[in-house]
Residue frames relative to the residue before (quaternion, step in Angstrom):
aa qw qx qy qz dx dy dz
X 1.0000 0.0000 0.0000 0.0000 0.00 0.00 0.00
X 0.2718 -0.7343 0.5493 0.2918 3.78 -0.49 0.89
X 0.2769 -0.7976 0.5333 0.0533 3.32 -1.05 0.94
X 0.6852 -0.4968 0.4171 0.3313 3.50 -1.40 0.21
X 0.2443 -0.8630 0.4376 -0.0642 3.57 -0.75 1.30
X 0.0491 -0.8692 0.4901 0.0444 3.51 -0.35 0.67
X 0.4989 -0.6660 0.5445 0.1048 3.68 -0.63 1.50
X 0.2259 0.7626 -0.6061 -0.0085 3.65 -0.78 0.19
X 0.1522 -0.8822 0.4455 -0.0125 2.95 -0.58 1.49
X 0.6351 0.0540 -0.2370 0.7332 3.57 1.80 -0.18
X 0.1735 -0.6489 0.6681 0.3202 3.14 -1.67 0.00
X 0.1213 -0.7503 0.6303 0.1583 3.77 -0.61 1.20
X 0.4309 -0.6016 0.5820 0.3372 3.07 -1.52 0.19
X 0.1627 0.7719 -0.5987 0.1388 3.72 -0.97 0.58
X 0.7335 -0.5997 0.3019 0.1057 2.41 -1.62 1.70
X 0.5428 -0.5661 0.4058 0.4693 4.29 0.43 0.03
X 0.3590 -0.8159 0.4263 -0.1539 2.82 0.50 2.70
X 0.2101 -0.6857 0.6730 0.1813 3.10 -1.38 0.80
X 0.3922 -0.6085 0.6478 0.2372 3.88 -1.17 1.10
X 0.1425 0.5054 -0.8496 -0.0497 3.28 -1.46 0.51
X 0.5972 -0.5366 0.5939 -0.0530 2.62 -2.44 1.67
X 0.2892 0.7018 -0.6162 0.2100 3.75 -0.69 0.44
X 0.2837 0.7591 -0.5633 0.1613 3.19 0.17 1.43
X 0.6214 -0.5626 0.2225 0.4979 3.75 -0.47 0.59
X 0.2691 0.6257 -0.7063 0.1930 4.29 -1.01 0.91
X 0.9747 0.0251 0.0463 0.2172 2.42 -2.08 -0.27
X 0.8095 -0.0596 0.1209 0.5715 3.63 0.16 1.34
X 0.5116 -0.7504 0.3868 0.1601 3.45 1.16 0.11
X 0.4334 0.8011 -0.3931 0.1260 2.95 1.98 -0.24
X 0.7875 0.4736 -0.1116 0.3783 3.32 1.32 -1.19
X 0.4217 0.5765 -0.2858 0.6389 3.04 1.39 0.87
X 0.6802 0.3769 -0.2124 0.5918 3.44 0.57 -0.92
X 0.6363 0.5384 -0.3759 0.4049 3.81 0.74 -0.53
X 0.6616 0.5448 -0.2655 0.4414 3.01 1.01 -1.79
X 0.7035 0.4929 -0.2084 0.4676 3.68 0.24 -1.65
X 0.5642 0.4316 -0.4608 0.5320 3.72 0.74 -0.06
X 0.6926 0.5199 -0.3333 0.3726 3.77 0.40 -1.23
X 0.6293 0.5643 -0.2851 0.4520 3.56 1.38 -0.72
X 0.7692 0.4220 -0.1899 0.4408 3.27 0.79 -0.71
X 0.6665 0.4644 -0.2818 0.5106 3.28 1.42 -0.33
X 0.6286 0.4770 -0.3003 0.5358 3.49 1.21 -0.82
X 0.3366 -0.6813 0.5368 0.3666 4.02 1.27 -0.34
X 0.1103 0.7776 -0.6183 -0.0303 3.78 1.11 0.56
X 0.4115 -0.6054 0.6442 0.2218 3.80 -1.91 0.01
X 0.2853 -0.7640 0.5296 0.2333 3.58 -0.56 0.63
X 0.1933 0.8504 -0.4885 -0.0278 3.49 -0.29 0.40
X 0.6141 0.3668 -0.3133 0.6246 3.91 0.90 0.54
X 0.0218 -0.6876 0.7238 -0.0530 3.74 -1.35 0.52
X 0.1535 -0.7107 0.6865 -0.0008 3.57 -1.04 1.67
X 0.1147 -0.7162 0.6854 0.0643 3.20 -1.66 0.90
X 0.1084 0.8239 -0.5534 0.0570 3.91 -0.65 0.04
X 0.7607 -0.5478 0.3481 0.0079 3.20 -0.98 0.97
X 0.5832 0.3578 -0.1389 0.7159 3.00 1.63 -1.55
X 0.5548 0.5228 -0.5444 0.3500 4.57 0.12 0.31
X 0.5049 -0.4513 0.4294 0.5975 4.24 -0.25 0.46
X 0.5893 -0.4697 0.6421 0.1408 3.01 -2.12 0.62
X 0.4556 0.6487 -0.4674 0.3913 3.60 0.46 1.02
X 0.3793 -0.6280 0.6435 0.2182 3.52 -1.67 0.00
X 0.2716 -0.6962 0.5647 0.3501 3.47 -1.48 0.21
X 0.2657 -0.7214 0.5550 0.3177 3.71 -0.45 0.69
X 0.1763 -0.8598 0.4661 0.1117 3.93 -0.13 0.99
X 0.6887 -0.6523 0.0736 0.3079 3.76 -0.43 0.49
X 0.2910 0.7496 -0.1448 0.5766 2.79 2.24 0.03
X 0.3416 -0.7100 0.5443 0.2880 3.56 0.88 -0.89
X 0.7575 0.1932 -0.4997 0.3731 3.87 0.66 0.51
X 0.5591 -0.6569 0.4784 0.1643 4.12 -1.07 -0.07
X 0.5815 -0.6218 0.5223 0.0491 2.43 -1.37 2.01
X 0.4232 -0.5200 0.7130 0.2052 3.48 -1.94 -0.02
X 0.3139 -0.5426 0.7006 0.3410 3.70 -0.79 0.47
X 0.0474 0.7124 -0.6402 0.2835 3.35 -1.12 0.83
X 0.3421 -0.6650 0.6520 0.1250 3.56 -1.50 0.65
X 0.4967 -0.7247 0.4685 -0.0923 3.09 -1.29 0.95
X 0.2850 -0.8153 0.4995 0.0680 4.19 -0.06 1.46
X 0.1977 0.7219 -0.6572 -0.0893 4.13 -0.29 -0.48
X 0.0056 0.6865 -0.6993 -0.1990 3.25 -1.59 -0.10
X 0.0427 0.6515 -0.7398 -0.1625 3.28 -1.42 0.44
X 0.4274 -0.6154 0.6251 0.2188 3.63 -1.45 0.72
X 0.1313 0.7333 -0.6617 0.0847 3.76 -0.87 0.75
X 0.6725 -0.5336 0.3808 0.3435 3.00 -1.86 1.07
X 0.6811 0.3800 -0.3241 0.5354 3.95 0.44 -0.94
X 0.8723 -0.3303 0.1206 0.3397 3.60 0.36 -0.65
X 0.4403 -0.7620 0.3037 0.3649 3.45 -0.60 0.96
X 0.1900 -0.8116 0.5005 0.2341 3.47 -0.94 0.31
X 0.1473 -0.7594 0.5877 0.2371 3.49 -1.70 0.18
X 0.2934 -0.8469 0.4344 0.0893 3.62 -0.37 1.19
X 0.1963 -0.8530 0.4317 0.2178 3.92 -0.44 0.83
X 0.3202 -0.7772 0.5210 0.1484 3.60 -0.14 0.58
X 0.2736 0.8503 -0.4483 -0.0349 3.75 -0.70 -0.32
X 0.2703 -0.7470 0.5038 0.3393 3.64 -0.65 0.39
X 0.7843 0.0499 -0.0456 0.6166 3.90 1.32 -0.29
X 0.4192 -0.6155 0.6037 0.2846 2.78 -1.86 0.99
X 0.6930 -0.3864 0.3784 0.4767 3.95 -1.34 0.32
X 0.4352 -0.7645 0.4343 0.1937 3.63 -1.44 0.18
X 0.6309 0.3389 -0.1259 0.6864 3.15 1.57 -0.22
X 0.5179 -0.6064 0.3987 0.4529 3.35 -1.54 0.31
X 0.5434 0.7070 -0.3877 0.2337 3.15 1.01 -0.96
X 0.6935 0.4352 -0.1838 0.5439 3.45 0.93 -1.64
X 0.6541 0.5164 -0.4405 0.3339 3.83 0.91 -0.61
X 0.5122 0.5723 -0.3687 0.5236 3.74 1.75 -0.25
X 0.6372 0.5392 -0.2872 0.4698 3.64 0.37 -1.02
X 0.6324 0.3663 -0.3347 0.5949 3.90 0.22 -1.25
X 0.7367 0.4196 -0.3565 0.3926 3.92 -0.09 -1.06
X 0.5859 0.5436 -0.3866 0.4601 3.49 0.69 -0.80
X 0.7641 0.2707 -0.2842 0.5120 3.87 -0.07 -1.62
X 0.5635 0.4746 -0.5545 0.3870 3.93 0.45 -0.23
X 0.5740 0.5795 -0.3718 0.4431 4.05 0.90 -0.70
X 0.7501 0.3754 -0.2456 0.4859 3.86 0.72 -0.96
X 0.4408 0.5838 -0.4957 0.4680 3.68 1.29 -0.46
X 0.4851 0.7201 -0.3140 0.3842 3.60 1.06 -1.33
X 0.8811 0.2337 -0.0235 0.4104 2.82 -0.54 -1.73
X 0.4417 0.7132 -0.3140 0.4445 3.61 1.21 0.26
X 0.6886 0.2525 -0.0344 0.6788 3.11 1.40 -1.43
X 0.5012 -0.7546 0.3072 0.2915 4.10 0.95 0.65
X 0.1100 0.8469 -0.4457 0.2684 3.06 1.33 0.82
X 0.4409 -0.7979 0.3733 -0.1722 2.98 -0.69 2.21
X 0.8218 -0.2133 0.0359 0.5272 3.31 1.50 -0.32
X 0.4954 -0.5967 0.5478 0.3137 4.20 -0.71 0.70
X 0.0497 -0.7639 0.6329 -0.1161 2.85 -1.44 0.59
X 0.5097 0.7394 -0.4361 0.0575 3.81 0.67 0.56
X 0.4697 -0.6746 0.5464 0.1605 3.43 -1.55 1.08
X 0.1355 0.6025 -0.7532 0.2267 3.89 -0.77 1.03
X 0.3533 -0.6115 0.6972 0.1230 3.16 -2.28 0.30
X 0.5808 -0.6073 0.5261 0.1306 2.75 -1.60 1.57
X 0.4947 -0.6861 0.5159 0.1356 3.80 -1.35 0.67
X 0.1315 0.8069 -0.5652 0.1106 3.46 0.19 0.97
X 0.5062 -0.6055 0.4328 0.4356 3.94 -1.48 0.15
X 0.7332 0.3189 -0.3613 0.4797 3.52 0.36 -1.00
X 0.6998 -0.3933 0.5148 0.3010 2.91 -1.89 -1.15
X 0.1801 -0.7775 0.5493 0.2476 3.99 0.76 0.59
X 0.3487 -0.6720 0.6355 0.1518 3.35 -1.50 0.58
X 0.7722 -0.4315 -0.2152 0.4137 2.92 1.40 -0.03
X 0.5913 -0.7567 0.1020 0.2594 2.81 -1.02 2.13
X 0.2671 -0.8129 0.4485 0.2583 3.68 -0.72 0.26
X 0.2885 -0.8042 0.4487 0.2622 3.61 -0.46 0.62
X 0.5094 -0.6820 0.5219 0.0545 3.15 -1.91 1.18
X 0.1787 0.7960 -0.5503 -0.1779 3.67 -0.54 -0.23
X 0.2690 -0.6146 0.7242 0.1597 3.48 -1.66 -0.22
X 0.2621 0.7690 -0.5831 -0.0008 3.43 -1.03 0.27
X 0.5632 -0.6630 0.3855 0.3076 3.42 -1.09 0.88
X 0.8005 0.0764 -0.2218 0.5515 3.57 1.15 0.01
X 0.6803 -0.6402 0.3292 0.1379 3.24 -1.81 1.04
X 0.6070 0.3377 -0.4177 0.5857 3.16 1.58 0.40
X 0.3268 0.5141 -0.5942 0.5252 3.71 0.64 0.81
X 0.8258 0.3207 -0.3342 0.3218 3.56 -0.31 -0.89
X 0.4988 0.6116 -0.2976 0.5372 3.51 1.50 -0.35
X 0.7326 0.3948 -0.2555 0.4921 3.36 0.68 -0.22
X 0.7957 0.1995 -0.2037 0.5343 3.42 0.63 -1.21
X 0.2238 0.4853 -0.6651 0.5215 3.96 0.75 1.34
X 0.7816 0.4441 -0.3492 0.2644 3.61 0.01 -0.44
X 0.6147 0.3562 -0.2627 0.6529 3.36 1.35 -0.56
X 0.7442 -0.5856 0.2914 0.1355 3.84 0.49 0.63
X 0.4184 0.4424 -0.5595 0.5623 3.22 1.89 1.17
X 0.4134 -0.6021 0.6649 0.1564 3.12 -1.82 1.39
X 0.1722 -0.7570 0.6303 -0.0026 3.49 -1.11 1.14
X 0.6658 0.4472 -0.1130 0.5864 3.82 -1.08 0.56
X 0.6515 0.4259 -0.3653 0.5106 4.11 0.67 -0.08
X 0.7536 0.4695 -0.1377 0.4390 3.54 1.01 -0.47
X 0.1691 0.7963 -0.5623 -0.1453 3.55 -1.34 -0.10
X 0.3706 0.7365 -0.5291 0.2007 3.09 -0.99 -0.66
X 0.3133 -0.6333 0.5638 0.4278 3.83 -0.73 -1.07
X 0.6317 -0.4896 0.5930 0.0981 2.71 -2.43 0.61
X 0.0262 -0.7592 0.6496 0.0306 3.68 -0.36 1.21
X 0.8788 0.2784 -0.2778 0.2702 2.82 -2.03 0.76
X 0.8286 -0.1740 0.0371 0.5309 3.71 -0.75 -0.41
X 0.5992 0.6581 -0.2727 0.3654 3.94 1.21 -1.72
X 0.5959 0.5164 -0.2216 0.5737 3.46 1.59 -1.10
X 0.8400 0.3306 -0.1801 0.3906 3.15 -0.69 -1.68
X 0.8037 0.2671 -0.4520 0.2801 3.78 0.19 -0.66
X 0.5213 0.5775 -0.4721 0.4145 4.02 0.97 0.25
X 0.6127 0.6337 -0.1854 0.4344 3.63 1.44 -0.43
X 0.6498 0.3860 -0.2002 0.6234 3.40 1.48 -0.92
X 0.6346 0.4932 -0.4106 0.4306 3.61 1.19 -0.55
X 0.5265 0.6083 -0.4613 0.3742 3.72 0.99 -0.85
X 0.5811 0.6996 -0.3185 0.2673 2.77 1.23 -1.84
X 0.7526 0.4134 -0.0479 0.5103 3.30 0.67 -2.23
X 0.5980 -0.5159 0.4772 0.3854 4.36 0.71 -0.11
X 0.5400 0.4206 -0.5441 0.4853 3.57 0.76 0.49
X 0.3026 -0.6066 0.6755 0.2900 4.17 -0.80 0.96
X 0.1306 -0.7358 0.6567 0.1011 3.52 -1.72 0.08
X 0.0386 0.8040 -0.5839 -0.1056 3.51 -1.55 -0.43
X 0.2746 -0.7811 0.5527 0.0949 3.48 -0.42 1.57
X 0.0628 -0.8415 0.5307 0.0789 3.48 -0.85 1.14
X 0.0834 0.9000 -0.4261 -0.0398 3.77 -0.61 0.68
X 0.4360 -0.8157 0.3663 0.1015 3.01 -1.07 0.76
X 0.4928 -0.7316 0.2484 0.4002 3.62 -0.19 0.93
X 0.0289 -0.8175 0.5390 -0.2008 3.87 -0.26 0.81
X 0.4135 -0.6844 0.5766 0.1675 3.59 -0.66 1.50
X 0.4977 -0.7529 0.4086 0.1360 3.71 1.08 0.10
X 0.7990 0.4908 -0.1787 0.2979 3.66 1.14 -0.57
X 0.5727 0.2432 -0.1137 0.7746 3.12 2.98 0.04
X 0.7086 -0.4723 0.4062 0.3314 3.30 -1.29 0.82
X 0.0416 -0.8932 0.4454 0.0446 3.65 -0.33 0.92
X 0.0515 -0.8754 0.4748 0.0752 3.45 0.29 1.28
X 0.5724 0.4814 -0.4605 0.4781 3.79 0.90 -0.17
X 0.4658 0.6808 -0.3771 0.4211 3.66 1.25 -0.13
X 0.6516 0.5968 -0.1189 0.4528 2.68 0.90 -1.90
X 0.6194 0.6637 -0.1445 0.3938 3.65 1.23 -1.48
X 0.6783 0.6357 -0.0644 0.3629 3.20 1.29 -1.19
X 0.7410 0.3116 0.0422 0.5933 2.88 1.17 -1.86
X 0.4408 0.5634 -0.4857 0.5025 3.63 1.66 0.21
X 0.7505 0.5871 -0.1559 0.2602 3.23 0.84 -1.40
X 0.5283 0.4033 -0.3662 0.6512 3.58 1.38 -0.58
X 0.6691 0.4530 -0.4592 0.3693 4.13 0.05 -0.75
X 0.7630 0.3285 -0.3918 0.3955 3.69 0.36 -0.94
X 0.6192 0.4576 -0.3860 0.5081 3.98 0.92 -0.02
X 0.5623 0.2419 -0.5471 0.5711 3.60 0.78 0.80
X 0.6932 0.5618 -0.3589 0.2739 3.68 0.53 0.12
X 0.4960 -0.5897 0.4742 0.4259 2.87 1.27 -0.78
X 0.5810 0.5364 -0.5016 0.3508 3.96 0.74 -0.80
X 0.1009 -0.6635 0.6867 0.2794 3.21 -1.89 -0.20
X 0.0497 0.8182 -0.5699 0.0563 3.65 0.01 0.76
X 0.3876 -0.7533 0.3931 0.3576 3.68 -1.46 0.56
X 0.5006 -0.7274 0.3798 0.2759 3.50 -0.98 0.38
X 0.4922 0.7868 -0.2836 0.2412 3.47 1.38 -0.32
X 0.3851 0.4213 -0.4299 0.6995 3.59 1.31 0.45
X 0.6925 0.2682 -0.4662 0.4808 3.74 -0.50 -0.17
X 0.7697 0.4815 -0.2892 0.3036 3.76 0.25 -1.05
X 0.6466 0.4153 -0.3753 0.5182 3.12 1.37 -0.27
X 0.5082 0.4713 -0.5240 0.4951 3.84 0.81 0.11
X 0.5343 0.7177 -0.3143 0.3172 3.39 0.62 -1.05
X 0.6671 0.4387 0.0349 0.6010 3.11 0.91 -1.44
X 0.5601 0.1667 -0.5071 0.6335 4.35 0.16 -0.21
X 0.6402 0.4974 -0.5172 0.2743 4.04 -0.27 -1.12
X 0.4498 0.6510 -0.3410 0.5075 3.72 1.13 -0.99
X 0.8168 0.3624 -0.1143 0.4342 3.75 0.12 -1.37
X 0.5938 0.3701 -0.4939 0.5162 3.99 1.19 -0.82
X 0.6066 0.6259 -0.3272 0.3651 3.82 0.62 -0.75
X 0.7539 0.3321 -0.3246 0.4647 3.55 0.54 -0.37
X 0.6067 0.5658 -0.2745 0.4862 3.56 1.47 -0.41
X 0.3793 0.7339 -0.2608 0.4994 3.20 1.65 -0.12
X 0.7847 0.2959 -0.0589 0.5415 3.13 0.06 -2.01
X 0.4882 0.5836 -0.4548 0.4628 3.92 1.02 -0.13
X 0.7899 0.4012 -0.1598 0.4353 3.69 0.34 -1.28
X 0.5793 0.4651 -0.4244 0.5177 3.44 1.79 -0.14
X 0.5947 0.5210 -0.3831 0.4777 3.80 0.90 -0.77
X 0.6391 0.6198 -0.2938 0.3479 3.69 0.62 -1.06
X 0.6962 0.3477 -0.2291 0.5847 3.43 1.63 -1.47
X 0.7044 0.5844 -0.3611 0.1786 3.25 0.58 0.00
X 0.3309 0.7543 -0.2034 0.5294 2.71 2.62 -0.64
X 0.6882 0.2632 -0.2900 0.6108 3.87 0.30 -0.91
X 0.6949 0.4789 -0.4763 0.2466 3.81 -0.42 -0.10
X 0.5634 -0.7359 0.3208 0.1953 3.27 -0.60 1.68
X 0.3072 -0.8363 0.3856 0.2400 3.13 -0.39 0.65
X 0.4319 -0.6864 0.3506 0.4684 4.20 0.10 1.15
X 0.5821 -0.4755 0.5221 0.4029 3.56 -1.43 0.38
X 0.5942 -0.5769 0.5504 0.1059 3.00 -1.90 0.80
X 0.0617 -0.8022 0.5891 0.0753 3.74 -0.46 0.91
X 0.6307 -0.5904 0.3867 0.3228 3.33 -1.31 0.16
X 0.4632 -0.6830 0.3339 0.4555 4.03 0.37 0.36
X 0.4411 -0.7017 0.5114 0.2270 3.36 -0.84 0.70
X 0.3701 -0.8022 0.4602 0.0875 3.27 -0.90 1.76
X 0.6558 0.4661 0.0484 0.5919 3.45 2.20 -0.30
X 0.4799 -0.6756 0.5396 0.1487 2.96 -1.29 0.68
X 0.1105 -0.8854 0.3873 0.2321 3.38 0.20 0.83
């Protein structure tokens, strides 16, 4: 059976990292959160995952040659605590492979003494929050005691966590690494960077980071604008559609 593969391209040394998660779901929120922290924090990539279970596809890159879909390692060393960030261009396609990728991403973990989970994903709401509040879950009860303080609301929600945000804080309990899946409210149906904003914001105030937010806020803001131009061209078609003639109510059952 061809199995899931990990690249290692540096080996830093780091203090019992904390993994934050930011693979692509729900609104993109986690992703967009993560991939911000990387770029502010000036993270280093130093590990590349491949697996079997990502679609059977290439990236054509702008250059003209092609990528692997493939996950993504960062580190960034910090005074309160080091961190390892997951990047990714896909979650697995099946459950089967979505256990396997989550599993060897746990032992990559615990390889590099990785102290605690962290994954970022967006909650499913109907409207559009103005502004989004953030959920968590966590596999232990001092986690939620702690991150109540930096402003995730715990206990307001249910349901379950699909896909990576779920399963890899679950296999870590599983394996002795505690976790906590934070999410941000997100209509789920456009890239949500003020989402993204939210759930950036409670993680770097349990970290310690101060980082700026203005690249998210200005997505934040066009999405804000493709969305109202949207609901224009729906009112606009809805204006020309005739409206059916009017009958007289029916005194009967016909």
């Amino acid at each position: 059976m061809i199995k899931n593969e990990i690249k290692l391209l540096k080996k830093p040394r780091l203090k019992k990292p904390v993994l934050i998660e930011g693979l692509p779901g729900f609104g993109l929120v986690g992703r967009l959160a993560a991939e911000h922290l990387v770029k502010q924090l000036k993270a280093v990539k130093f590990a590349e995952f491949y697996s079997p279970g990502f679609p059977p596809q290439v990236k054509i890159l702008p250059d003209g040659t092609v990528s692997m879909h493939k996950a993504e390692f960062y580190y960034s060393k910090q005074k309160k605590k080091d961190l390892i960030i997951l990047l990714g261009d896909d979650q697995a396609a099946t459950i089967e492979w979505q256990y396997s990728v989550c599993g060897d991403i746990i032992e990559f973990a615990r390889k590099n003494n990785t102290s605690m989970i962290i994954t970022l994903g967006g909650y499913g709401v109907r409207g559009i929050p103005k502004k989004p509040r953030v959920f968590g879950a966590a596999t232990d009860k001092s986690l939620i005691k702690t991150f109540s303080k930096h402003g995730a609301l715990f206990g307001k929600v249910g349901g379950d966590i699909i896909g990576a945000a779920g399963l890899l804080i679950g296999i870590g309990a599983l394996r002795g690494i505690p976790g906590v899946c934070l999410m941000g409210e997100t209509h789920g149906s456009y890239v949500d960077p003020k989402a993204a904003s939210s759930v950036l914001k409670v993680l770097t105030s349990y970290l310690g980071l101060k980082i700026s937010f203005k690249e998210l806020d200005e997505k934040a803001k066009e999405i804000e604008k493709m969305i109202k131009r949207i609901e224009e061209v729906q009112k606009t078609q809805q204006a020309t559609i005739p409206k059916p003639p009017s009958h007289e109510p029916l005194t009967y059952i016909r």
